[in-house]
C-alpha positions in Angstrom: -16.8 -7.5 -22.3 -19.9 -5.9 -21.8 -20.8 -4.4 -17.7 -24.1 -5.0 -16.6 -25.8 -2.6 -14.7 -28.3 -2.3 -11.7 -32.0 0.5 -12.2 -29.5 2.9 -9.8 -26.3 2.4 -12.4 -24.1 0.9 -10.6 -22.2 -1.7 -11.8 -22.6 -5.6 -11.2 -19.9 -7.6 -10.5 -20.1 -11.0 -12.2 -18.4 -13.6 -9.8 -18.0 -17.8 -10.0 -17.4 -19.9 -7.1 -15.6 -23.2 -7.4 -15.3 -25.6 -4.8 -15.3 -29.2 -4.1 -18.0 -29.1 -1.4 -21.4 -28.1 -2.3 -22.5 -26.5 1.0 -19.0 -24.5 0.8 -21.0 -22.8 -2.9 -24.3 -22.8 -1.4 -22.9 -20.6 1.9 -20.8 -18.6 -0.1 -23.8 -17.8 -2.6 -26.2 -17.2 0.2 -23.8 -14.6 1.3 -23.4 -13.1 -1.5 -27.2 -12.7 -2.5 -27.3 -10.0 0.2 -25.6 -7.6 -1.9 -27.6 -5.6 -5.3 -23.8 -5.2 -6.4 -22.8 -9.0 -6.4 -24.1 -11.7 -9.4 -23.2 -15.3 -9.1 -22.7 -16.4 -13.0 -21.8 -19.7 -12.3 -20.5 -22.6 -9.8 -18.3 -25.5 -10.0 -17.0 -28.7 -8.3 -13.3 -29.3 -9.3 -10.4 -27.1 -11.3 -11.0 -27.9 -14.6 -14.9 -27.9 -14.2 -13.7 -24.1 -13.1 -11.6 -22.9 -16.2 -14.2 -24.3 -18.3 -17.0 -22.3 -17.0 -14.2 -19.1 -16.2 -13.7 -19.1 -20.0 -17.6 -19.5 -21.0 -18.5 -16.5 -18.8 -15.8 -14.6 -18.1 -16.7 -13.0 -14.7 -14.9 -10.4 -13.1 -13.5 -12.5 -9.9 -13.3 -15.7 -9.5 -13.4 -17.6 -5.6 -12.1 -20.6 -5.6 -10.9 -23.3 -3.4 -7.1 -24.6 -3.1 -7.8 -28.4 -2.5 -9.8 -30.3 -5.0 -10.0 -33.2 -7.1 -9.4 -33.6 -10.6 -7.2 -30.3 -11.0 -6.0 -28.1 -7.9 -7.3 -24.5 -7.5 -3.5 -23.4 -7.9 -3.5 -25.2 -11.3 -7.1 -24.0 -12.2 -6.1 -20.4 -10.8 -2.8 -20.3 -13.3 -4.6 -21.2 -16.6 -7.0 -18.4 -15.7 -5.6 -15.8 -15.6 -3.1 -16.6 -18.5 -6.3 -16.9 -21.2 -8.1 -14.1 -18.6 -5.6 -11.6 -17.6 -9.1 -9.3 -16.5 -10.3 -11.9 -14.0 -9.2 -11.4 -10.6 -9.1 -14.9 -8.7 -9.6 -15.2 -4.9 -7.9 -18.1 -3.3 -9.7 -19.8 -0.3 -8.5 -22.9 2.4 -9.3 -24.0 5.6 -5.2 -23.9 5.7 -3.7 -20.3 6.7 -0.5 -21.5 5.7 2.3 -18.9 4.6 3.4 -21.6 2.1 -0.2 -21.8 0.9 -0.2 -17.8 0.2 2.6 -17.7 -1.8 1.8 -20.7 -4.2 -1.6 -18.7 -4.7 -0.5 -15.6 -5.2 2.8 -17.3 -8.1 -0.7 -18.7 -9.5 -1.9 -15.5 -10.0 -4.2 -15.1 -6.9 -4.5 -11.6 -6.0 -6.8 -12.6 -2.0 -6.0 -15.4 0.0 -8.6 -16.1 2.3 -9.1 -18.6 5.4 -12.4 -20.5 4.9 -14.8 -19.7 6.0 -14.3 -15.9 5.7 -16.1 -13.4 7.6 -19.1 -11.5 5.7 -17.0 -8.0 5.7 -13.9 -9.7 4.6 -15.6 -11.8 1.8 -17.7 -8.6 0.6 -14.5 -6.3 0.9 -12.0 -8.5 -0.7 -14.3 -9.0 -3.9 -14.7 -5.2 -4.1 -11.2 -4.5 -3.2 -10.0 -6.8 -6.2 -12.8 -6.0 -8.9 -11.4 -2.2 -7.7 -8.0 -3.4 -8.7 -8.7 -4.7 -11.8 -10.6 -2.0 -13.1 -7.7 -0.9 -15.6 -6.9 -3.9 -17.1 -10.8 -4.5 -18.0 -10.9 -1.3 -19.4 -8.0 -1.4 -21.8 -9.5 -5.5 -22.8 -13.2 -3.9 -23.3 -11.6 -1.5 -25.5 -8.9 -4.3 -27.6 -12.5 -5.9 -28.2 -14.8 -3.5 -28.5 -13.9 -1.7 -32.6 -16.2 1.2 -31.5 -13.9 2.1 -29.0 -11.1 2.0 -30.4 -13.0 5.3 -32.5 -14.0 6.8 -29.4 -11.7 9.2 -27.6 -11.9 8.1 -23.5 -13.7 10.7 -21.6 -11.9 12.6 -19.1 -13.0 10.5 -16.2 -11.8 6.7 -18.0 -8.6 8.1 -18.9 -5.6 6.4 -17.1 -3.9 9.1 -15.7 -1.2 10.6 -17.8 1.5 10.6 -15.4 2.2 14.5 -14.6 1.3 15.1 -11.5 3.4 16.4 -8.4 4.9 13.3 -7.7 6.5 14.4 -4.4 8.1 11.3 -2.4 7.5 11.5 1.4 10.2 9.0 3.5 8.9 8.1 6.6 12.0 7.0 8.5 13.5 6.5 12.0 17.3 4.7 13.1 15.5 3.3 16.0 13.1 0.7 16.5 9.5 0.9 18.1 9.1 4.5 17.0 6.0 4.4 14.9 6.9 5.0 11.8 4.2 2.9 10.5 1.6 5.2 12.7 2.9 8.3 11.4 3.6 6.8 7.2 -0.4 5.2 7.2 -1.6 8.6 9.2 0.5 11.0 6.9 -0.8 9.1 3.6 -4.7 9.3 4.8 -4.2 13.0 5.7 -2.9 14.0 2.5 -5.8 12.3 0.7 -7.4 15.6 -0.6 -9.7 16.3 -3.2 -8.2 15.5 -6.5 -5.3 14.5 -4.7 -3.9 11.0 -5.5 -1.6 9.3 -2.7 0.1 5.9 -3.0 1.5 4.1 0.4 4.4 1.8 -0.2 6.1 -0.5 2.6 9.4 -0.3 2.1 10.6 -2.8 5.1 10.7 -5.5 3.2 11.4 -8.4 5.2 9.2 -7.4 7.8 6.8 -4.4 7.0 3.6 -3.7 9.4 1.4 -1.4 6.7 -0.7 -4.3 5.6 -1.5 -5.3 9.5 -2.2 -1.9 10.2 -4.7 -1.7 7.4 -6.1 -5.2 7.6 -4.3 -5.5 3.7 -2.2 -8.7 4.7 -3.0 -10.7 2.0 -2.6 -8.8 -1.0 -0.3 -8.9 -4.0 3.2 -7.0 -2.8 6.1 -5.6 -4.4 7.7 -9.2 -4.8 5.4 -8.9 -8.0 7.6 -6.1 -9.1 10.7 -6.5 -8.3 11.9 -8.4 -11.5 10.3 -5.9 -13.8 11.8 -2.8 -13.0 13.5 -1.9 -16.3 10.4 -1.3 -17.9 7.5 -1.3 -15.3 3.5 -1.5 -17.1 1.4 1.5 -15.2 -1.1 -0.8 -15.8 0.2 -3.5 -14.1 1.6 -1.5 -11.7 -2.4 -0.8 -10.8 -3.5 -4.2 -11.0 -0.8 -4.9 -8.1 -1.4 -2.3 -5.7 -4.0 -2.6 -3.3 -6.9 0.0 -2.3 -7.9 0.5 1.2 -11.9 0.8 2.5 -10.6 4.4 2.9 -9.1 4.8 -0.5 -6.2 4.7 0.7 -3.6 3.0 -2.5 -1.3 0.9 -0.8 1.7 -1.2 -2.5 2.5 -3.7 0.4 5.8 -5.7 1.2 6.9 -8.7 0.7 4.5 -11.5 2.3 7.3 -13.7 3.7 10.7 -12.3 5.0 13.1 -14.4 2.8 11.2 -13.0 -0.4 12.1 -9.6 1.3 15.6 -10.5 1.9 16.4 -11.5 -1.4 15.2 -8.2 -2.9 17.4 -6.5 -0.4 20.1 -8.5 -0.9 20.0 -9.4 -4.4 18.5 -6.1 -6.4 18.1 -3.3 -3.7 17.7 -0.8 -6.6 14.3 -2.3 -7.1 12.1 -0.4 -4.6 13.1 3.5 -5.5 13.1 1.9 -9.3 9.2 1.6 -9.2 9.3 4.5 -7.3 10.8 6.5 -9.2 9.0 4.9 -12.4 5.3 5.7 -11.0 6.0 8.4 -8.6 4.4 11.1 -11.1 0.8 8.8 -11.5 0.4 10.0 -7.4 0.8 13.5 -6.1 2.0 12.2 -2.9 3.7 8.4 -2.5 4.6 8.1 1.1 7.1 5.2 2.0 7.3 3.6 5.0 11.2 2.0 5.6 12.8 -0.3 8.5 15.8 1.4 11.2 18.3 0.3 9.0 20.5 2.1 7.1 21.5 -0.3 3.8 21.6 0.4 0.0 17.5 0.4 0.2 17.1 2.7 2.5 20.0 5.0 1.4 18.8 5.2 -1.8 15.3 5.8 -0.9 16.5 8.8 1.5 18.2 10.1 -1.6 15.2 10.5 -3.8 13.2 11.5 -1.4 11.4 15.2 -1.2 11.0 14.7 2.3 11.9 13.0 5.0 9.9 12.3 7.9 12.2 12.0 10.2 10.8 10.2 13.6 12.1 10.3 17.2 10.8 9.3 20.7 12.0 11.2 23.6 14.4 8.7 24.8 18.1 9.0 24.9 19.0 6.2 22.6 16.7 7.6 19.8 17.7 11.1 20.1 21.0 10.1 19.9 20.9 7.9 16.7 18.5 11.0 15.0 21.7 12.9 15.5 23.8 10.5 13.7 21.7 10.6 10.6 21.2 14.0 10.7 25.3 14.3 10.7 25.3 11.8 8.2 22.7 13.7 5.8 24.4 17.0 6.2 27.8 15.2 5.3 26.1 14.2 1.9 25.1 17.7 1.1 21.0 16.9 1.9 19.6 20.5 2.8 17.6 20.8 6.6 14.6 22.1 4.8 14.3 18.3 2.9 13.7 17.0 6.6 10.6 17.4 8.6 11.7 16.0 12.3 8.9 14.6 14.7 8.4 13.9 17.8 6.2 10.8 19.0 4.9 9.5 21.9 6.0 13.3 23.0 5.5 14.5 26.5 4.9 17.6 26.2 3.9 19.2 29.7 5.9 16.6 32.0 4.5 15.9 35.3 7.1 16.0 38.6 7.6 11.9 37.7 8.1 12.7 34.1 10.8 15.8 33.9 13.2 13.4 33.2 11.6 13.3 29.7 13.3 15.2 27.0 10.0 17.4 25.8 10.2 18.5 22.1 11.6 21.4 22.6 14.5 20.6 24.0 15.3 17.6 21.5 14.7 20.8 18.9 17.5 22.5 20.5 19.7 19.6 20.9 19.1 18.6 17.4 19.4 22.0 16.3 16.3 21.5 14.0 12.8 23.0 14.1 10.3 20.2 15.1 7.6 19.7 12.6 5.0 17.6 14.2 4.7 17.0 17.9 2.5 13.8 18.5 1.6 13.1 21.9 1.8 10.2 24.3 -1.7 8.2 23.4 -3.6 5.8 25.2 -2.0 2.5 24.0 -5.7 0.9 23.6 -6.9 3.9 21.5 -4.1 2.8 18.7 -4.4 -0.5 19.0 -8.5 -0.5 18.6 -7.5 1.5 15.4 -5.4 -1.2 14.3 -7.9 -4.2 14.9 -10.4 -2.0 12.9 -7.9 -1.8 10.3 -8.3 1.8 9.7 -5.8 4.6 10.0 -6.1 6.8 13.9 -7.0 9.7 12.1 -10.2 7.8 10.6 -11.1 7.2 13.4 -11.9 10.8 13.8 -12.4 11.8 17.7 -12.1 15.4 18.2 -11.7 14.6 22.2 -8.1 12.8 21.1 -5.0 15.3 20.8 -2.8 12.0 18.5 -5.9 12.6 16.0 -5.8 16.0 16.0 -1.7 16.7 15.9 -1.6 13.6 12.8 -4.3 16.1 11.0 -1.9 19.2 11.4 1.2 17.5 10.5 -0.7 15.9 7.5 -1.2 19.5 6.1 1.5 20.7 7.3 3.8 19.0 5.1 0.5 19.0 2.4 1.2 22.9 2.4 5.1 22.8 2.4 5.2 20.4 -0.5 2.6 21.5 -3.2 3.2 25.1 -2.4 7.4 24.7 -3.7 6.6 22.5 -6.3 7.2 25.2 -8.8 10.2 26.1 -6.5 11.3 23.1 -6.7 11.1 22.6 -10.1 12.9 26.0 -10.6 16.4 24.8 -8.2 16.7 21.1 -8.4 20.5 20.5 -10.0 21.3 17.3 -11.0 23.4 15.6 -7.9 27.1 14.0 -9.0 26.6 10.9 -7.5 24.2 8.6 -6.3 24.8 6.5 -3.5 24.0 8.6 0.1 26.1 7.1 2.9 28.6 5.0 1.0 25.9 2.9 -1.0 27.1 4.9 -4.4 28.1 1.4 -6.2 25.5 -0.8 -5.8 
């Protein structure tokens, strides 16, 4: 598998298109000629006109269409990537059909995209998966290549040998409509540092919000990985999780909510199983989790080495924060494991708004120090975030006080956690049980 390379080094990325209808190809070429980094190797008109040419060339992605003659693009996509594990396949309808992304993605799809796609999602969805697949290329180039298997990897190919910090960041509230998935997307962008790596899991698995909020939504998910948590392949593990514009590494729930349910349901070990399996490939993996309390969340509040712990200053909330926090002390989880912030905080109430509880005084009813304050936003300010697919903090306007107070709580629990690792290290004791509020036997 030999990379071709552009006069400036960069690398090409060797890409087929098969569809039924020619001016489908012919756009989707056109489009793609506009980028150095992009190489059409081949075209085709049905399925098995597709695996054909797939197997003759072996590109690096593959886009093809769902409905053709002859043999389907789920059926083409499937023989694929069983002979061509290294080729990523793209899955493209005129059907946005839930139904339609899961068949793809059982096919082996990693991108399902609505025909015709935008420029920017076509050009960042083949990068995004050629990204993805990097690994897996690698470690074929080098099953093929007998000079490399004499060659040590420099220090920049090397996978990553699975000791760094590893701490596990919970992002969790009891109450809806809190923002945990503003504060869990924020938090894992701000703790992307130099030579800091940080993976973003959603851990609400029937209906998780990360993938919205990053424009991710039709990626492979932790469905994937569910079934092979007794022995989970890091290399795999890669292949699966997505990588955001921003860099950000995300592993995404569940597309549909019944696949969700089932995990819950049916294996709710599985989620802090990867976790727990990976967790030292990433200096930081921040989970985002739903309001409820079950054997997923427990579990994932008991590994965790801290938990963001998210109220609004409404009654309701304030009141179910205390409830956990009575719960957490009950199971012997220490105060300095949770990091309790305020969003949406008022902080300097006008004569309408002194009915608000400010931070400070949920801090003294809570009788816990508050970590991160984040202010009361302009709705639209969040929400063009969102449709940009970006994290608030990208957005990077000094003039906004939420972009600011994310930043400072981002290094804020940056400089609590990698400062006591050796601390940490040092004091840990092995608990008695697992199982925090009454999910021990699961």
């Amino acid at each position: 598998m030999k990379r071709q390379a552009h006069d400036d080094g960069n690398d090409t990325i060797d890409i087929l298109l098969v569809d039924d209808i020619q001016d489908a190809r012919d756009g989707i070429q056109r489009l793609l000629s506009f980028e150095q980094d992009f190489r059409v190797v081949g075209t085709a008109s049905n399925g098995r006109e597709g695996v054909a040419l797939a197997q003759e060339h072996q590109p690096d992605i593959v886009i093809m269409d769902i409905n053709m003659p002859d043999m389907d693009g789920l059926e083409a996509a499937s023989r694929i990537t069983k002979a061509l594990p290294f080729v990523g396949v793209i899955m493209m309808s005129v059907q946005d059909d839930p139904d339609y992304m899961q068949r793809a993605m059982l096919a082996g799809a990693r991108f399902f995209l609505s025909k015709p796609p935008s420029t920017d999602q076509l050009y960042s969805t083949i990068r995004n998966v050629y990204e993805q697949y990097s690994p897996i290329r690698e470690r074929f180039r080098r099953m093929n290549d007998p000079s490399a298997l004499l060659m040590d990897p420099t220090e920049e190919n090397r996978p990553d040998d699975g000791t760094r910090a590893g701490h596990i960041v919970v992002v969790y509230s009891p109450s809806g409509g809190t923002g945990c998935t503003t504060i869990a997307t924020n938090l894992a962008s701000g703790l992307m540092k130099e030579d800091v790596k940080t993976l973003l899991v959603d851990a609400d698995l029937e209906f998780g919000d990360v993938g919205t909020f990053l424009d991710l939504r039709s990626q492979s998910t932790i469905s994937e990985l569910a079934d092979k948590t007794d022995d989970l392949d890091a290399e795999y593990f890669d292949s699966i999780v997505a990588t955001h514009n921003s860099g950000i590494r995300v592993l995404l729930s569940p597309s549909l909510p019944n696949v969700g349910a089932d995990i819950r349901e049916l294996n709710p070990d599985a989620v802090t199983s990867i976790i727990e399996q990976i967790r030292y490939y990433y200096d930081f993996v921040v989970v985002d989790t739903s309001c409820n309390i079950d054997a997923v969340v427990a579990s994932l509040l008991e590994i965790a080495t801290k938990i963001v712990l998210v109220v609004t200053p409404t009654l309701p909330a304030i009141k179910n924060v205390k409830l956990v926090l009575d719960l957490l002390t009950k199971s012997d989880v220490s105060n300095d494991k949770v990091a309790l912030v305020v969003n949406k905080a008022i902080e300097n109430p006008s004569r309408n708004q002194r009915a608000h509880p400010t931070p400070e005084r949920i801090s003294n009813y809570l009788k816990m120090p508050v970590v991160g304050s984040i202010p009361l936003s302009e709705e639209y300010f969040i929400l063009n975030a969102i449709n940009k697919g970006v994290p608030v903090i990208a957005m990077r306007d000094p003039n906004k006080p939420i972009v600011k107070r994310l930043l400072e709580l981002a290094d804020t629990i940056y400089s609590d956690m990698m400062g006591s690792l050796v601390e940490e290290a040092e004091t840990e004791k092995p608990k008695e049980k697992r199982g925090l509020f009454s999910f021990g036997n699961r």
